[in-house]
Backbone as a printed PyTorch tensor [residue, N CA C, xyz], in Angstrom:
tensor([[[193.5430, 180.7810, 118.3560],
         [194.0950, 180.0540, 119.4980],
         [193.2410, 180.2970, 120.7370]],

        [[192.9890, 179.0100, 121.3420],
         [192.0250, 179.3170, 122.5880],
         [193.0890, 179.1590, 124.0430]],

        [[193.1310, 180.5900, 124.5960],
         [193.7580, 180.5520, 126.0460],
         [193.1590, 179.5010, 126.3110]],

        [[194.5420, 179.1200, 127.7660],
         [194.3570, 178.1770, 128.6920],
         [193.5610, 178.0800, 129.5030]],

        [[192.5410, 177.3490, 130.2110],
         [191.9770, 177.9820, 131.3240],
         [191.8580, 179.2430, 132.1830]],

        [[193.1520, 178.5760, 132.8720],
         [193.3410, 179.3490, 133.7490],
         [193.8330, 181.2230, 133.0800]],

        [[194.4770, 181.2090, 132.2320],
         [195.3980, 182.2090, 131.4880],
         [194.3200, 182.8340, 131.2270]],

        [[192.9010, 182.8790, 130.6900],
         [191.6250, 183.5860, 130.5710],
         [191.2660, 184.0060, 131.8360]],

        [[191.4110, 183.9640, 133.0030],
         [191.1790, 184.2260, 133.7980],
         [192.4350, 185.2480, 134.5340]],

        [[193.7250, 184.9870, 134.2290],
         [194.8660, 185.9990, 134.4960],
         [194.3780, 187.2060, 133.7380]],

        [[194.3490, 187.1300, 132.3410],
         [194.1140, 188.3070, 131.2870],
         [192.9170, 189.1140, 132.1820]],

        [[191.8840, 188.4290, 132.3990],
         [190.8760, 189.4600, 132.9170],
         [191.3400, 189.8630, 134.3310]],

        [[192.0280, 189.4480, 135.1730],
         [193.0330, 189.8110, 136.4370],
         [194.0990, 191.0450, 136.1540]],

        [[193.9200, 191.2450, 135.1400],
         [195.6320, 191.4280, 134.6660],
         [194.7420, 193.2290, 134.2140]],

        [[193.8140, 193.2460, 134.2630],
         [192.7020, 194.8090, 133.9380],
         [192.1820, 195.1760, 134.9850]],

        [[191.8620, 194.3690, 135.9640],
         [191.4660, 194.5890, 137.2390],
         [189.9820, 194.1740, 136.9350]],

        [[189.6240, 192.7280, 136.8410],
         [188.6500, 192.6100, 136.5860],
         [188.3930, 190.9710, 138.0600]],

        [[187.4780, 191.7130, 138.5720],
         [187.3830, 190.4090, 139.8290],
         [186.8420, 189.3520, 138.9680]],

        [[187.7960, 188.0120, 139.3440],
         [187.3560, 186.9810, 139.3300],
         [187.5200, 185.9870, 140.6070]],

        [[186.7370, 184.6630, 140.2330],
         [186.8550, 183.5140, 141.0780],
         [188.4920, 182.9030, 141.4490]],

        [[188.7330, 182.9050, 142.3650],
         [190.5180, 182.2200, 142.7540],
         [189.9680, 180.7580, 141.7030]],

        [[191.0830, 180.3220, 141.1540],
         [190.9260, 179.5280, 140.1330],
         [192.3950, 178.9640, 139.8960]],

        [[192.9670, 177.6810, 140.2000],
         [193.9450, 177.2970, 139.6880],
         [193.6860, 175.9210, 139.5310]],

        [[194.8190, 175.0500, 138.4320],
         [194.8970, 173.8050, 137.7960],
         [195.4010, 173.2430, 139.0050]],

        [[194.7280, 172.0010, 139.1680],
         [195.7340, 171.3010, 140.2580],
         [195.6630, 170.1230, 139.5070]],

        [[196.9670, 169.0570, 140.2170],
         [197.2510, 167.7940, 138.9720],
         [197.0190, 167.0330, 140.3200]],

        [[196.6890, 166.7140, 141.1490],
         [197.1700, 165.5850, 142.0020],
         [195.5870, 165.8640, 143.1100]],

        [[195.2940, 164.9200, 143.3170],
         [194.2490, 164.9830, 144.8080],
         [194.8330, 165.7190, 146.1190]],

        [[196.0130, 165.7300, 145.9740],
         [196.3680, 166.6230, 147.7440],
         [196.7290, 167.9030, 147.1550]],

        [[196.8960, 168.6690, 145.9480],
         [196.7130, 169.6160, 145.0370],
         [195.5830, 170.8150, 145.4100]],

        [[194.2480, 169.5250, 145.2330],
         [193.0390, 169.7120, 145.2270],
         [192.9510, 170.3690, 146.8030]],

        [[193.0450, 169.0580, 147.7290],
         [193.3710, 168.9810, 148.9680],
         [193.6280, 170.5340, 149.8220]],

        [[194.6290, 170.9330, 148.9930],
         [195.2980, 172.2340, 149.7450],
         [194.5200, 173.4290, 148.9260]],

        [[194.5440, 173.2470, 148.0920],
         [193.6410, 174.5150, 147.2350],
         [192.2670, 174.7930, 148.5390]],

        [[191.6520, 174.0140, 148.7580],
         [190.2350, 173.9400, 149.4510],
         [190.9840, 174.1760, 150.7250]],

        [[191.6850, 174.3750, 151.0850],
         [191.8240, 175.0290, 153.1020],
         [190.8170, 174.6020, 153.9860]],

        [[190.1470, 173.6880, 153.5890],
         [188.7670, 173.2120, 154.3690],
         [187.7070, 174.1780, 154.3220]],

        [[187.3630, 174.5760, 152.7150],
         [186.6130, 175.5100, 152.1990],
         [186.0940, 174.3790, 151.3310]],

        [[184.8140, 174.9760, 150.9100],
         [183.7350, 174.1120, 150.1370],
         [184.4360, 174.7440, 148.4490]],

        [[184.4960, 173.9800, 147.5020],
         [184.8970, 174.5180, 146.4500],
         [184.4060, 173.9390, 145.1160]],

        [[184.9450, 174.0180, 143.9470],
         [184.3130, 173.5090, 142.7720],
         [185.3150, 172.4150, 142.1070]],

        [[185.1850, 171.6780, 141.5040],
         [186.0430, 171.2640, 140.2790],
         [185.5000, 171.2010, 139.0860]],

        [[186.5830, 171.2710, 137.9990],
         [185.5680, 171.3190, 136.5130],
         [186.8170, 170.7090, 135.8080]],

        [[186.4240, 169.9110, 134.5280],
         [187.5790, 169.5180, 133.8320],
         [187.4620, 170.2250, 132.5650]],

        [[188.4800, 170.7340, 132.4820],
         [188.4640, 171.7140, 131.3770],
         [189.3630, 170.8640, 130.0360]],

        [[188.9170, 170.9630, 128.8320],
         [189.3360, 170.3870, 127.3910],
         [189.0540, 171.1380, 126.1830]],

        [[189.7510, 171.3420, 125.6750],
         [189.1580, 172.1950, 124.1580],
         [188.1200, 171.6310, 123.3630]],

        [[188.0350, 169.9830, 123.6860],
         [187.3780, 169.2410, 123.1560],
         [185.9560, 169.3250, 123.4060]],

        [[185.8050, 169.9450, 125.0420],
         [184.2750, 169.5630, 125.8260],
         [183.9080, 171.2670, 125.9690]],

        [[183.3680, 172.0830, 125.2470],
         [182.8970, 173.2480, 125.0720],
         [181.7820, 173.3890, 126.6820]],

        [[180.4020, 172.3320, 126.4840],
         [179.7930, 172.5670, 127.4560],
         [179.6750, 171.6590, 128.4510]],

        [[180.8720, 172.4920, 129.2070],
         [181.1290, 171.6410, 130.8370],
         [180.2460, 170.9120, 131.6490]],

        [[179.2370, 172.2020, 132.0190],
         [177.9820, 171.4230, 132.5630],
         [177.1830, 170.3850, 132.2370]],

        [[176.8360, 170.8050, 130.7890],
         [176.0650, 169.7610, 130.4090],
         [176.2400, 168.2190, 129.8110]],

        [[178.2430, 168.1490, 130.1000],
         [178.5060, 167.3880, 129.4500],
         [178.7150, 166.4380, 131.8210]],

        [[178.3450, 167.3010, 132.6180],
         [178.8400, 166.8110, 133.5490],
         [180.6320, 166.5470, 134.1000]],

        [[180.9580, 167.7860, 133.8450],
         [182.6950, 168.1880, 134.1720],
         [182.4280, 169.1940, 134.9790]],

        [[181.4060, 169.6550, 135.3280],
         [181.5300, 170.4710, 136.5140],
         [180.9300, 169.9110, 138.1300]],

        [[181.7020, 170.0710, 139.0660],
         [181.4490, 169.0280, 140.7720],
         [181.1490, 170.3860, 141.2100]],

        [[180.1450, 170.7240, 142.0010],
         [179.8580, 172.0270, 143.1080],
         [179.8090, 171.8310, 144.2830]],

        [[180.2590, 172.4870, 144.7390],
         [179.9800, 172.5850, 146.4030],
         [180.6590, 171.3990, 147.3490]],

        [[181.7400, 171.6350, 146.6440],
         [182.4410, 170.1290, 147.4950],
         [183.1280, 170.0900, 148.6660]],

        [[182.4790, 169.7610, 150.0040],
         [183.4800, 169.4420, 151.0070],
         [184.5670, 168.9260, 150.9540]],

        [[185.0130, 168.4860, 151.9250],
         [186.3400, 168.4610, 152.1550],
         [186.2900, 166.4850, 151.5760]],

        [[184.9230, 166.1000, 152.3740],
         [185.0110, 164.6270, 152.1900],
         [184.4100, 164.1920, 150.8770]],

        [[184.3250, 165.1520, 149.5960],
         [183.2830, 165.1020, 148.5370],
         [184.2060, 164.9870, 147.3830]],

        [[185.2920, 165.8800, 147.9150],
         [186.4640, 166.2500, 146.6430],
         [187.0410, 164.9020, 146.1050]],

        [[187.5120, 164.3760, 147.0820],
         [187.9720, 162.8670, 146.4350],
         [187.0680, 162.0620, 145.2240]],

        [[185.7410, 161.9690, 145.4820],
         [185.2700, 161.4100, 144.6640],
         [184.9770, 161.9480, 143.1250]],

        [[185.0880, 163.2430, 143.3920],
         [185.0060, 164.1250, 142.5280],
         [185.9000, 164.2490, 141.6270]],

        [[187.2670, 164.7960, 142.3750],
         [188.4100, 164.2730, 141.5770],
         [188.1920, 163.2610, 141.0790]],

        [[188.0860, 161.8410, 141.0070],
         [188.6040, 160.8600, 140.7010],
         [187.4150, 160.6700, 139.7600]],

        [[186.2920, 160.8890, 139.6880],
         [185.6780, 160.6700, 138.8940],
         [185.8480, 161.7770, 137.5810]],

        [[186.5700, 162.7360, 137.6210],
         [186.5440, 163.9600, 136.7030],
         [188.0860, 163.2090, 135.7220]],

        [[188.5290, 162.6240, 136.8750],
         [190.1160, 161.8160, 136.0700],
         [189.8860, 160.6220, 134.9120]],

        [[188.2040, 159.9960, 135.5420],
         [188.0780, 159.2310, 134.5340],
         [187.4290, 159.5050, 133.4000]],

        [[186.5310, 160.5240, 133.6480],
         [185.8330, 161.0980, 132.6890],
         [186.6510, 161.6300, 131.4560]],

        [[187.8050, 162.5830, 132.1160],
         [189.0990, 163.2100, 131.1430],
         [189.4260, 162.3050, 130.1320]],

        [[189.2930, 161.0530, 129.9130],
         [190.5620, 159.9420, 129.4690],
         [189.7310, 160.5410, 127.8400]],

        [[188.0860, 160.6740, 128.0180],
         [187.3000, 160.8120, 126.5610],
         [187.6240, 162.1040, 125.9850]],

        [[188.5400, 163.1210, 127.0350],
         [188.6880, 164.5410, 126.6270],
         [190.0670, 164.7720, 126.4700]],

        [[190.9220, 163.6630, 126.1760],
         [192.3860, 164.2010, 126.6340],
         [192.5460, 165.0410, 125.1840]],

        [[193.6080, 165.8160, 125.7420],
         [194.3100, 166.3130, 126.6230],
         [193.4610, 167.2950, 127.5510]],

        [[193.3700, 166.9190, 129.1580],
         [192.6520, 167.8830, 129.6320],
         [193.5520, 168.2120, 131.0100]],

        [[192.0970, 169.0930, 131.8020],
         [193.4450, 169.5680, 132.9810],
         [192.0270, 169.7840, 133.9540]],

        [[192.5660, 169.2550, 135.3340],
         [191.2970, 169.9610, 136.4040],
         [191.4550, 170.9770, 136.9550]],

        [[190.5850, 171.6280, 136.9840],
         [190.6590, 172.9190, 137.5970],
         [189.8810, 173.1090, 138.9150]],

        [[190.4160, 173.3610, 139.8200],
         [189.8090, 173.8370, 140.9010],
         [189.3240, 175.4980, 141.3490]],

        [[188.3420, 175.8980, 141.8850],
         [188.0550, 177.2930, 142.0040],
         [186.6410, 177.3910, 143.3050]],

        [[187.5430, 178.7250, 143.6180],
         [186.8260, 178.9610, 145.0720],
         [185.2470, 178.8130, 144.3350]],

        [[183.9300, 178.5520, 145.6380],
         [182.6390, 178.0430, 145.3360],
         [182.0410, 179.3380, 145.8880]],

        [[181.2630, 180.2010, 144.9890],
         [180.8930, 181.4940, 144.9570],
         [179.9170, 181.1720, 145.4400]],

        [[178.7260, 182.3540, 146.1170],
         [178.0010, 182.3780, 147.0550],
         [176.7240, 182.5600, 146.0260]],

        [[175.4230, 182.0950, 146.1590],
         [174.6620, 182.7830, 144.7300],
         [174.5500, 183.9430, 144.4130]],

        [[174.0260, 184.6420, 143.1200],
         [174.0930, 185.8920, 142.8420],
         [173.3790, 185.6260, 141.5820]],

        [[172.9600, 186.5230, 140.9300],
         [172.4730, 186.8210, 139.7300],
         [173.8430, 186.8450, 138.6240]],

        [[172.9640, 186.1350, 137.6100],
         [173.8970, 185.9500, 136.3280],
         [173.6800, 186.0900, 135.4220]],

        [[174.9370, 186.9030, 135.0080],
         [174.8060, 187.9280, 133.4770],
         [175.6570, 187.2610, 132.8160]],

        [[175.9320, 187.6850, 131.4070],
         [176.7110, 187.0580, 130.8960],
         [177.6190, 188.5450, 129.9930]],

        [[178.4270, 188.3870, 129.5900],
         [179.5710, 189.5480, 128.8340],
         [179.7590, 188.5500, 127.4890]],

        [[179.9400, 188.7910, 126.1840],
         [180.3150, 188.1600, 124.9720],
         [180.7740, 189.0680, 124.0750]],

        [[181.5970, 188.1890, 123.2740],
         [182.6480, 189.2130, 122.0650],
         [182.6970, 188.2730, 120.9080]],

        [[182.6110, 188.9150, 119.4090],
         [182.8070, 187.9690, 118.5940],
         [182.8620, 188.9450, 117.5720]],

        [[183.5910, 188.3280, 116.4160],
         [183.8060, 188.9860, 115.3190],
         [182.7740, 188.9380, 114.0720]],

        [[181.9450, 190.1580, 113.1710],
         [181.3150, 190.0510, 112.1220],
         [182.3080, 190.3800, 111.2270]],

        [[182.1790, 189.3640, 109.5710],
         [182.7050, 189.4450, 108.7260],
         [182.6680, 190.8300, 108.2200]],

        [[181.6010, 191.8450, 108.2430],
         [181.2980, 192.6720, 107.5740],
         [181.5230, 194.1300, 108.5770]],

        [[180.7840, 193.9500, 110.0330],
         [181.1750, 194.8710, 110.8390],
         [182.3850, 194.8910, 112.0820]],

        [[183.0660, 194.3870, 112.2190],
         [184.3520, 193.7070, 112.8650],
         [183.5200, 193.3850, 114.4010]],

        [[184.3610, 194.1570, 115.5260],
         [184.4340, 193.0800, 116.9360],
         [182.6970, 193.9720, 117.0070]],

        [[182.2640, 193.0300, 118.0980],
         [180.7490, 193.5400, 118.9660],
         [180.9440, 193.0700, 119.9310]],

        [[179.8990, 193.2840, 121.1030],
         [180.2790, 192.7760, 122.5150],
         [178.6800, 192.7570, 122.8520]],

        [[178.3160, 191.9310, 123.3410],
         [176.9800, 191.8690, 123.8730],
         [177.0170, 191.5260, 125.3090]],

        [[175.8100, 192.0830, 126.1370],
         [175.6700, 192.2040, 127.8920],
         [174.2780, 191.6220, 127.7110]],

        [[173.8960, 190.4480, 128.7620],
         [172.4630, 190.2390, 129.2580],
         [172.5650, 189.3620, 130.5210]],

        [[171.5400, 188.9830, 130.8160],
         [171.0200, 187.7370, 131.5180],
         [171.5200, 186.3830, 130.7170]],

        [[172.3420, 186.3590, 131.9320],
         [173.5470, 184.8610, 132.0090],
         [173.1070, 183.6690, 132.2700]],

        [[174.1340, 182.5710, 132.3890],
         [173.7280, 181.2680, 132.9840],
         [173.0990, 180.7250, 132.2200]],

        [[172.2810, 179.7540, 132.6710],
         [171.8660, 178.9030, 131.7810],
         [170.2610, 179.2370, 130.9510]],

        [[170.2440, 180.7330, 130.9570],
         [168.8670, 181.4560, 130.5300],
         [169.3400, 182.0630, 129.1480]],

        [[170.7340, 181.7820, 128.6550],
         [170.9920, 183.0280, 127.7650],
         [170.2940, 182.4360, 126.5290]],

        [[170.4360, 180.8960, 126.6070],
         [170.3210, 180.2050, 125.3790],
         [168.4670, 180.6830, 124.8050]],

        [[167.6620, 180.4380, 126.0970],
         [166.5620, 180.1020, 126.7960],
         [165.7080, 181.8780, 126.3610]],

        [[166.5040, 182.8370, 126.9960],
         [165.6230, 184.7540, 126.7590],
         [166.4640, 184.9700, 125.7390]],

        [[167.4630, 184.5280, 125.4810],
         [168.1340, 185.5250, 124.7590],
         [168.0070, 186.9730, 124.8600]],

        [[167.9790, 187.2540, 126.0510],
         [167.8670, 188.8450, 126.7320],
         [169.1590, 189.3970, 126.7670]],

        [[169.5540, 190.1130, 125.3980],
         [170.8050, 190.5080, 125.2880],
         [170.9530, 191.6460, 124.5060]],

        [[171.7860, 192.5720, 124.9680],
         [171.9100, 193.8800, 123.7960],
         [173.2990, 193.8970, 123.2620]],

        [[173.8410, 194.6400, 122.7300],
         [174.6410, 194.5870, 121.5220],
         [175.0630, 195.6560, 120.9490]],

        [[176.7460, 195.8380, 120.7810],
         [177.1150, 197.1100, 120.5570],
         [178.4570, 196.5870, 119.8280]],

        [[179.0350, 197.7170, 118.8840],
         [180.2840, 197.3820, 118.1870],
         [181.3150, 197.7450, 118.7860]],

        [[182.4900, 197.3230, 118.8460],
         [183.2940, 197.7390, 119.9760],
         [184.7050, 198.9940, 118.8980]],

        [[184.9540, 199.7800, 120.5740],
         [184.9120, 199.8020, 121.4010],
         [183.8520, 200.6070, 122.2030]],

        [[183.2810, 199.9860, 123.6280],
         [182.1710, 201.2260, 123.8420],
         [182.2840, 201.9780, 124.6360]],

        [[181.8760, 203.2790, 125.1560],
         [182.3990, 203.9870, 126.5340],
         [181.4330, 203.1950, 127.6920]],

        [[181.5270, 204.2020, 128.7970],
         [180.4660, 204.1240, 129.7390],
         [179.4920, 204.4930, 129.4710]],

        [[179.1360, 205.2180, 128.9620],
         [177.6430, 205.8420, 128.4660],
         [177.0610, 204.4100, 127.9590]],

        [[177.5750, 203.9770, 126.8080],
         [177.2180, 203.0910, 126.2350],
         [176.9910, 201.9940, 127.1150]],

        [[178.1110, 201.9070, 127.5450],
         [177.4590, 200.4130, 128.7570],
         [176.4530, 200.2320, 129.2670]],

        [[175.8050, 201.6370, 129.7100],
         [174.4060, 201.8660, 130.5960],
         [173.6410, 202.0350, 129.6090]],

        [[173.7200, 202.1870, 128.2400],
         [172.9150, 202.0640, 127.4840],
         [172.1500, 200.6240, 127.5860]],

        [[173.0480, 199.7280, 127.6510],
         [173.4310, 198.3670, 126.9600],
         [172.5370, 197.8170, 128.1640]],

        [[172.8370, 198.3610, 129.5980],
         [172.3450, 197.7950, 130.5720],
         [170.6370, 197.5660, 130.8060]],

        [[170.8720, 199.1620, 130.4200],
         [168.9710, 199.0340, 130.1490],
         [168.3450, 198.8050, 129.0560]],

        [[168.9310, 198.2240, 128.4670],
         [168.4410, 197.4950, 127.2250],
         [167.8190, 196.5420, 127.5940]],

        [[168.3100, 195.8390, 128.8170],
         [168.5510, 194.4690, 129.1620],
         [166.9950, 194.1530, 129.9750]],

        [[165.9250, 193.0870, 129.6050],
         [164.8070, 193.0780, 129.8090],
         [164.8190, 192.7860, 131.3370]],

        [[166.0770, 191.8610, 131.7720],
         [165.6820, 191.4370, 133.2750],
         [166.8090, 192.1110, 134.0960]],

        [[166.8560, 193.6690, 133.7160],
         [167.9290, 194.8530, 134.4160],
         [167.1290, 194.6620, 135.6130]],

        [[166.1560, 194.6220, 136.0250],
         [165.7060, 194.7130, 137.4000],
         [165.6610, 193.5840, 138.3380]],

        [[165.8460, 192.5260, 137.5070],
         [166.2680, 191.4820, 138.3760],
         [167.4810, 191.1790, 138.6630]],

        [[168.6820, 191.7280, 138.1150],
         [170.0450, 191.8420, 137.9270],
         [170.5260, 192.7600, 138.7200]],

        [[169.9310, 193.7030, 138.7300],
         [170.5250, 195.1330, 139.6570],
         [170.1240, 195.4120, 140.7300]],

        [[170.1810, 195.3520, 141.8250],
         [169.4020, 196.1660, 142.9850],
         [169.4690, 197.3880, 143.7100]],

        [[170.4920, 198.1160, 142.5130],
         [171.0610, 199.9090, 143.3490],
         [171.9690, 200.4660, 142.4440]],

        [[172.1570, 201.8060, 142.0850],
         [172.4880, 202.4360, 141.0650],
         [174.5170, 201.9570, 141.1020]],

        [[174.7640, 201.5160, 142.3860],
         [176.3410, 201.6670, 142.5440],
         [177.1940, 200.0530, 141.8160]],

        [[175.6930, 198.9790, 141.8620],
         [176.4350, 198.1570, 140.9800],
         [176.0200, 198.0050, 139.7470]],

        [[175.2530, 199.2630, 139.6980],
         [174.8680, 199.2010, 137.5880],
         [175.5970, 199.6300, 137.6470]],

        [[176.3200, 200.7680, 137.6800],
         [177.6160, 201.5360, 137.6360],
         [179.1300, 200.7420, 137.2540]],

        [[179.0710, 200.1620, 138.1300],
         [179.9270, 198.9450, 137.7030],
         [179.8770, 197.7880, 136.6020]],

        [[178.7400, 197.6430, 136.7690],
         [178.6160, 196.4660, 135.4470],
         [179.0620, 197.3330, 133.8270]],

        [[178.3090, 198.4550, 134.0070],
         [177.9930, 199.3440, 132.9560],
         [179.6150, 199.8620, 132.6560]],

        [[180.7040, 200.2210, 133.7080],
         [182.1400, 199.8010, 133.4060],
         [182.9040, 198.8520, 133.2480]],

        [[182.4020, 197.8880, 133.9470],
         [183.2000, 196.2060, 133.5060],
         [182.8290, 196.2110, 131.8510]],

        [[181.7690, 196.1020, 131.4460],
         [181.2090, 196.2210, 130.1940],
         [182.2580, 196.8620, 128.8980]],

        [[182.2230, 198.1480, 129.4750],
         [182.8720, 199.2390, 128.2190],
         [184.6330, 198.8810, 128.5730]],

        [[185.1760, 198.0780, 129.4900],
         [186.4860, 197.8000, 129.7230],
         [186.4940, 196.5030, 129.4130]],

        [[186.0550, 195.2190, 128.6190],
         [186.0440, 194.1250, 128.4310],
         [186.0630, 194.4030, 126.9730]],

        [[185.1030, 195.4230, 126.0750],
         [185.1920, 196.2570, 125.0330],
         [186.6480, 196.3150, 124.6780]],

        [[186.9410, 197.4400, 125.7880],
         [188.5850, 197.5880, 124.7550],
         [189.8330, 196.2850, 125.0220]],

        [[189.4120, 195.6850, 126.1880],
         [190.6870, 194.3990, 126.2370],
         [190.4510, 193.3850, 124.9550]],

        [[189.0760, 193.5990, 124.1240],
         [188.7870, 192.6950, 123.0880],
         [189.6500, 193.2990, 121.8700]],

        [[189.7410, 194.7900, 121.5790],
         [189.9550, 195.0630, 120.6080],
         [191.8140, 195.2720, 121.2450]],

        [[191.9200, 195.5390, 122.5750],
         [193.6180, 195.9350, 122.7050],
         [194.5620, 194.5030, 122.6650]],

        [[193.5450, 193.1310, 123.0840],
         [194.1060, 191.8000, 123.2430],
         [194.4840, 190.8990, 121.9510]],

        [[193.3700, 191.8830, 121.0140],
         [193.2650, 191.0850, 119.4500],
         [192.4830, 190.0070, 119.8080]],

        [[191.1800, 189.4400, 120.4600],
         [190.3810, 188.5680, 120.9680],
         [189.3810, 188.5250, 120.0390]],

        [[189.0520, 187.5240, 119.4250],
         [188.3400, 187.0730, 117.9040],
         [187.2290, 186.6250, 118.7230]],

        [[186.8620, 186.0360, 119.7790],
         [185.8420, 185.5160, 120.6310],
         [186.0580, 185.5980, 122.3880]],

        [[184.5220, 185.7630, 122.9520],
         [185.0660, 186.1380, 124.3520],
         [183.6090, 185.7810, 124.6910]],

        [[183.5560, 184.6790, 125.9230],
         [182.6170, 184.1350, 126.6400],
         [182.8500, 184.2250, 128.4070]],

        [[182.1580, 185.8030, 128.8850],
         [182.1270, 185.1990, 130.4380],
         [180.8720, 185.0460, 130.5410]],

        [[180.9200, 183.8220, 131.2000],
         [179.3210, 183.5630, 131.6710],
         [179.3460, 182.0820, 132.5140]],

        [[178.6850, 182.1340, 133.6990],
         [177.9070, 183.4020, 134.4290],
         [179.3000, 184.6180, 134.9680]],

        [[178.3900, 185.9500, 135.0190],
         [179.3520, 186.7750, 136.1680],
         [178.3560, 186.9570, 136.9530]],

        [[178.5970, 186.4660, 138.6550],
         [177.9040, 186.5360, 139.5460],
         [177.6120, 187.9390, 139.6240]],

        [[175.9380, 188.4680, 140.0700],
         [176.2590, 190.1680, 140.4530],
         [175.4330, 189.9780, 141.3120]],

        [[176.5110, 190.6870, 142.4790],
         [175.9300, 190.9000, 143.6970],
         [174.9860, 192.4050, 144.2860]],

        [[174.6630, 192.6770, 145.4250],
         [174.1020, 193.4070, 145.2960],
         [174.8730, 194.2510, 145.3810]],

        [[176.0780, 194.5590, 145.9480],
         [177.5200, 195.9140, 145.6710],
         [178.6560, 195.1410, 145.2280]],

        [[178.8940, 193.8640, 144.2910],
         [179.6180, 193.7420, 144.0010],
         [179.5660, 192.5200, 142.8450]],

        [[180.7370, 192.2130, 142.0040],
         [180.5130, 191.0340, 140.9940],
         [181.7030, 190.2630, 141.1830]],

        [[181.6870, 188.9340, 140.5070],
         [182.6270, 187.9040, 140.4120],
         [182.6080, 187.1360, 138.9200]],

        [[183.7860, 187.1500, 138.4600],
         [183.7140, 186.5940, 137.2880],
         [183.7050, 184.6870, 137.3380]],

        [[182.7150, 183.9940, 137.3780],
         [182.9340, 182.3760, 137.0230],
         [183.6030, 181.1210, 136.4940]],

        [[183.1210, 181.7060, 134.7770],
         [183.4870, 181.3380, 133.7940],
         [183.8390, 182.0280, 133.0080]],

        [[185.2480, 181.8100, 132.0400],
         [185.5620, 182.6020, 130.9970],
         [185.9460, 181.6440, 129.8090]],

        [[186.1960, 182.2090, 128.8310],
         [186.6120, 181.0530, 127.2770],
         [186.9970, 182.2630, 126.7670]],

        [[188.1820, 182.3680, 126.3770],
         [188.6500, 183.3970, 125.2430],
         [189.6940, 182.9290, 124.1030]],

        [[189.3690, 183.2060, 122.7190],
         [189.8940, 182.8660, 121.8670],
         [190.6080, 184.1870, 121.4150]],

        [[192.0070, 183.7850, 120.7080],
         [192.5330, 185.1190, 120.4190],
         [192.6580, 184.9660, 118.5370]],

        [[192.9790, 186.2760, 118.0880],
         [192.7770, 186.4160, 116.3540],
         [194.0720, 185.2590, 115.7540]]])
């Protein structure tokens, strides 16, 4: 079963894991009020449409006078994805992007892999890989595994962090019963991160 949007994004809330403000809105003045006269995102989310971006369901950076069209064009787009739902979410500032993943081997059960996110993962496949569950040690293992750790990190206090988000995404996979787990991108800042995107499937 694949959580709801939004509900992938509570679960990782729900550990203390920062993410993007993120809620479904159904209506244009929905949208309207979500954005406070803040620049924001929309994306139409479907079980059907795996890759958002590239299928063009994701609007960025939308003013106040941008959203309308956006909406309305994401409403028509939906009709090829129904059943779907729009989602609106605060518009993060840039940052470097990693990605977090979980998936099950037939033979060795859950793993969790950490690298360079976004739209590079497909592209370096700069990723390391561990069976879950892992500690912290391990996380920082995992971290410097990672070929573009130096373009990702800029100071020991948010490897530190990643290297715990890491080994605590570990056990919510194996404590949630989560058969698959996609965040990507997680923005990382230079003292801090934001989670983007999430997709989680449960056993």
């Amino acid at each position: 079963m694949i959580l709801e949007y939004v509900e992938g994004f509570n679960l990782l809330k729900k550990y203390g894991i920062k993410v993007a403000e993120t809620k479904v809105v159904n209506s244009l003045e929905e949208a309207y009020e979500f954005a406070n006269n803040r620049k924001i995102v929309l994306k139409l989310y479907s079980e059907k449409a795996t890759h958002k971006a590239k299928l063009g369901l994701v609007k960025i950076d939308l003013s106040k006078e941008e959203i309308k069209e956006a909406f309305n064009q994401l409403r028509k787009i939906g009709k090829k994805f129904e059943p779907y739902e729009i989602i609106a979410q605060e518009m993060l500032k840039p940052g470097k992007e990693a990605i977090i993943g979980a998936n099950e081997d037939e033979q060795f059960g859950k793993f969790i892999i950490f690298g360079l996110g976004g739209s590079y993962v497909e592209v370096f496949k700069d990723v390391s890989s561990r069976l879950c569950a892992i500690s912290k040690k391990e996380g920082r293992e995992m971290r410097e595994e990672v070929k573009a750790k130096d373009i990702l990190f800029k100071n020991e206090k948010i490897k530190e962090k990643i290297s715990g988000l890491v080994a605590k995404v570990s056990k919510i996979v194996e404590k949630e019963n989560i058969k698959e787990l996609d965040i990507n991108p997680i923005m990382i800042y230079e003292n801090s991160y934001k989670v983007a995107d999430v997709r989680i499937m449960l056993a």
